[in-house]
Every structure is written in structure tokens, then in C-alpha cells.
C-alpha positions in Angstrom: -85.2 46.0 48.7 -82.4 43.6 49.2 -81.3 41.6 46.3 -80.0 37.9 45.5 -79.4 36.4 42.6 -79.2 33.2 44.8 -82.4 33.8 46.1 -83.8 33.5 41.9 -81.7 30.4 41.7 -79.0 31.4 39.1 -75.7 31.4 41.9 -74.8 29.7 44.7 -72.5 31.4 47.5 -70.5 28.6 47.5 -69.2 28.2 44.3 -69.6 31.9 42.9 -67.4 33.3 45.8 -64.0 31.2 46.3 -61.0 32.9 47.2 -58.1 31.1 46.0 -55.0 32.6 45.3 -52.2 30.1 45.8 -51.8 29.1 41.7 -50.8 32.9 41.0 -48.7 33.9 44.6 -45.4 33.7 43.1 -46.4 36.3 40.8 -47.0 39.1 43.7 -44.1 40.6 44.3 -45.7 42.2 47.7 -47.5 38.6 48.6 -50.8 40.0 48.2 -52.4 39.8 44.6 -53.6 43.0 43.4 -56.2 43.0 40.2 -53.7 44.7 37.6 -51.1 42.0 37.5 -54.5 39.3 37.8 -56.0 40.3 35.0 -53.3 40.8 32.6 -52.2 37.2 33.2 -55.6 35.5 32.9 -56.9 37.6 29.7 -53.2 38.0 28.1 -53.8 42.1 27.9 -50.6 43.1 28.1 -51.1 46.8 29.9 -50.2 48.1 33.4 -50.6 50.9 35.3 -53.6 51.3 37.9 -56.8 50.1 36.7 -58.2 53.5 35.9 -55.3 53.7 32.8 -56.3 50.7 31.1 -59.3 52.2 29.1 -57.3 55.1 27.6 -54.1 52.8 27.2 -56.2 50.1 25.2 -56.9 52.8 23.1 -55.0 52.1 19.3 -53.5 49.2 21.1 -56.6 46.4 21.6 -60.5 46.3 20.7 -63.0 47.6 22.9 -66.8 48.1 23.4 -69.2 48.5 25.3 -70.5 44.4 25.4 -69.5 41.9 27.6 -67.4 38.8 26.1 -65.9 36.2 27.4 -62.2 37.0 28.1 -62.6 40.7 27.7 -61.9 42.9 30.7 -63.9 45.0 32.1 -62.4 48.8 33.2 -64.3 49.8 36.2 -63.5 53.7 36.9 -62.7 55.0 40.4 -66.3 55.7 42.6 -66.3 56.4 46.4 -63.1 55.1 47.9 -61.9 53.0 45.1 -59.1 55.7 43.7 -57.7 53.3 41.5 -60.2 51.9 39.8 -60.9 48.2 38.9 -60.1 45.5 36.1 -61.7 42.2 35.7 -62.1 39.5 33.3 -65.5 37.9 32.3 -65.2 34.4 32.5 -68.7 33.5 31.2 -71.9 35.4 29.8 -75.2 34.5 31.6 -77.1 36.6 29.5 -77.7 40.4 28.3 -77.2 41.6 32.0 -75.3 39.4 33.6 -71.9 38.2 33.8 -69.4 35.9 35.7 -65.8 37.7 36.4 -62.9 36.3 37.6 -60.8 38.8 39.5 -58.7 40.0 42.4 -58.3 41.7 45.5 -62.2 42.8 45.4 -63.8 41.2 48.5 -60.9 40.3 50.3 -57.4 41.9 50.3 -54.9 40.2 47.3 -57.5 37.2 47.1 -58.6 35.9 43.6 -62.8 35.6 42.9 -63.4 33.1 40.1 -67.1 33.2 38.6 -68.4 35.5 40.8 -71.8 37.6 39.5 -71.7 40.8 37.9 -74.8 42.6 37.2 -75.4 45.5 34.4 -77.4 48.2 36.4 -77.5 51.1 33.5 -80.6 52.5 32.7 -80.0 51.7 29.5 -78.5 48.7 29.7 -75.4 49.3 28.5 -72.9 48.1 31.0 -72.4 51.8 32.2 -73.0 50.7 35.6 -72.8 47.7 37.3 -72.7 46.3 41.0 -70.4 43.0 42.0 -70.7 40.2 44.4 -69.2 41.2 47.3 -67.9 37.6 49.4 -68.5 39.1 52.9 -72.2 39.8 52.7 -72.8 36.7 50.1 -74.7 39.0 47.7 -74.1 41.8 44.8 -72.5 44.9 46.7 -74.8 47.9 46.8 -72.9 50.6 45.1 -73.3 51.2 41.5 -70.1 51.1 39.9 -69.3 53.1 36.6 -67.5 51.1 33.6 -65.4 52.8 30.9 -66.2 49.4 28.7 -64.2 45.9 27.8 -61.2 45.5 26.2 -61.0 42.6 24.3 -58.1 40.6 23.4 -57.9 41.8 20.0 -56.3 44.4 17.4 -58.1 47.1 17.2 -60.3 47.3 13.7 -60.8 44.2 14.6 -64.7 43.0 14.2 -65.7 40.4 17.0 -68.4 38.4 16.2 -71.6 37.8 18.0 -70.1 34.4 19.5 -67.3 36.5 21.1 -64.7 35.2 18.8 -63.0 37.8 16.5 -62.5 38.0 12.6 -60.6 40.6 10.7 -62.7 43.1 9.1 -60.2 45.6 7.1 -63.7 47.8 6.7 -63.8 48.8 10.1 -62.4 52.4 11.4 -63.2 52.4 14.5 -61.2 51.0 17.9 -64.6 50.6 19.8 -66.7 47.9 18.5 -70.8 48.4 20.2 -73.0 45.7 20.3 -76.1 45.8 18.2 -79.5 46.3 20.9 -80.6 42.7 22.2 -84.3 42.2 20.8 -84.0 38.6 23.3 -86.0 38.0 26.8 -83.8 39.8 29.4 -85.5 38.7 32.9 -82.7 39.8 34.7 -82.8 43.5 33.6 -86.6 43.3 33.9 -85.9 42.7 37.5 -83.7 45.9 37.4 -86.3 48.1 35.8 -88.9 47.5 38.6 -86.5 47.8 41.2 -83.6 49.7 40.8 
């Protein structure tokens, strides 16, 4: 079964998938933008490495968990011929399931995505998995790709609030902050659990 999410009305081709990278191409030493160096200078994480590394690195160093916030970056681990892996920033939460990123060299070759859909395939819903818009087709890409989690822009024992933004909580022991099960309408992942 072929899915849209334009065809349910919540993106448009248009705006979800511009590539635009001329604001950030004096920052690519090779002329072509790769996600690493993209990431870490919209979200102000300050690792490098490939993008596989960054989940282990953020480790003692930043907050992470396993819910999507806005500014957080999302570790994507190698799958298929990715060998690298994959970082992206969420620019905006659409709801339990679904997220805008804002990203690079994804669809097309050292090109920057801004707001394009991200959709949490897991079967439990817990951003395990995920498929991205992929600009050439103008839909979500059809492979499932596994997620280490989100780093956030934070210290670690750090408590992030609900709202996304963070407060210190001196209580906390733990570098990996989960999100408390969503009780709310999901429609989206309804949609997944009948057809994925």
C-alpha cells in the first residue's frame, strides 16, 4: 500500500521538500554539505565523527531519550547502504508520531531538507524505527530506519520538560531521559497499526 502524508492533507511536496543549501556552503570544506557538520551547526551539539558515533559520544556529554523535541537530534544507525549512519534535527513536532527534520545530504547529494516529514514506524511507538521523506519520489522512503534516540541540547541529568524546554533536576541519575506513554489521540500511528 503506498503511502502519503500529502494525500491525508498534513504536507505539501512543495514546501516539506526544498533543497537549499547556499546559507551554509562556505561551511563545506568539500562544496557539498554532508549531515554531520549540518546538524551540529543548526542544533549547537557540539560532536563529530560519522553520524553512527554521535549516540555513544553524547553519552556523559548531553541529554538523551527516546522522545522527539524540537531541536534535539535524532541518531539514525547504519541500515542497508547507509554505513555511516544519519543525524538530523527536529524542527517541529506534529504529534506523537510525527516529526519535521531539517537535515542534509538525504535526498540529494550535500543539499539541506528543511521541514521535511519523519514518521515513527516502531511497533511500539517509540521512535525505534522510522521512515523519511525522500524528495525524489515526493513521499516517505520505504525502508524502515533504526534510531539510537535524540540528543538534546542539554547537560546530561538534566530533566526536559514536557514543552521540550529543560530545567535542572539535581534528583536525576540517569543521561537518558524517556518520555512518559502518550494517553492522547494518535491518528497517525493508528494509520501505522493497520497498515504497516
Amino acid at each position: 500500500m503506498a503511502f502519503s502524508l500529502a494525500a491525508w492533507g498534513l504536507f505539501t511536496a512543495p514546501a516539506g521538500a526544498r533543497a537549499d543549501i547556499s546559507e551554509v556552503r562556505e561551511r563545506a570544506s568539500s562544496g557539498l554539505l554532508e549531515c554531520v557538520p549540518f546538524a551540529r551547526e543548526v542544533s549547537g551539539i557540539r560532536l563529530s565523527g560519522d553520524a553512527h558515533t554521535w549516540w555513544t559520544q553524547a553519552k556523559g556529554r548531553y541529554a538523551r531519550g527516546h522522545t522527539p523535541r524540537v531541536g534535539a537530534v535524532m541518531a539514525i544507525r547504519p541500515h542497508g547502504n547507509s554505513h555511516n549512519g544519519h543525524v538530523a534535527m527536529v524542527s517541529e513536532v506534529i504529534d506523537s508520531r510525527t516529526v519535521l527534520l531539517t537535515h542534509a545530504n538525504w535526498s540529494y547529494p550535500g543539499k539541506v531538507e528543511r521541514d521535511v516529514a519523519a514518521l515513527d514506524v516502531s511497533p511500539n511507538g517509540d521512535w525505534s524505527e522510522v521512515r523519511i521523506w525522500y524528495g525524489p519520489s515526493q513521499t516517505l522512503g520505504a525502508a524502515h530506519w533504526p534510531v539510537d534516540g535524540f540528543i538534546y541540547n542539554a547537560a546530561p541529568h538534566t530533566q526536559l520538560a514536557r514543552t521540550g524546554t529543560a530545567s535542572a533536576n539535581r534528583s536525576e541519575d540517569t543521561t537518558t531521559i524517556r518520555a512518559a506513554s502518550s494517553s492522547r489521540s494518535d491518528p497517525i500511528g493508528t494509520i501505522i497499526a493497520g497498515a504497516f
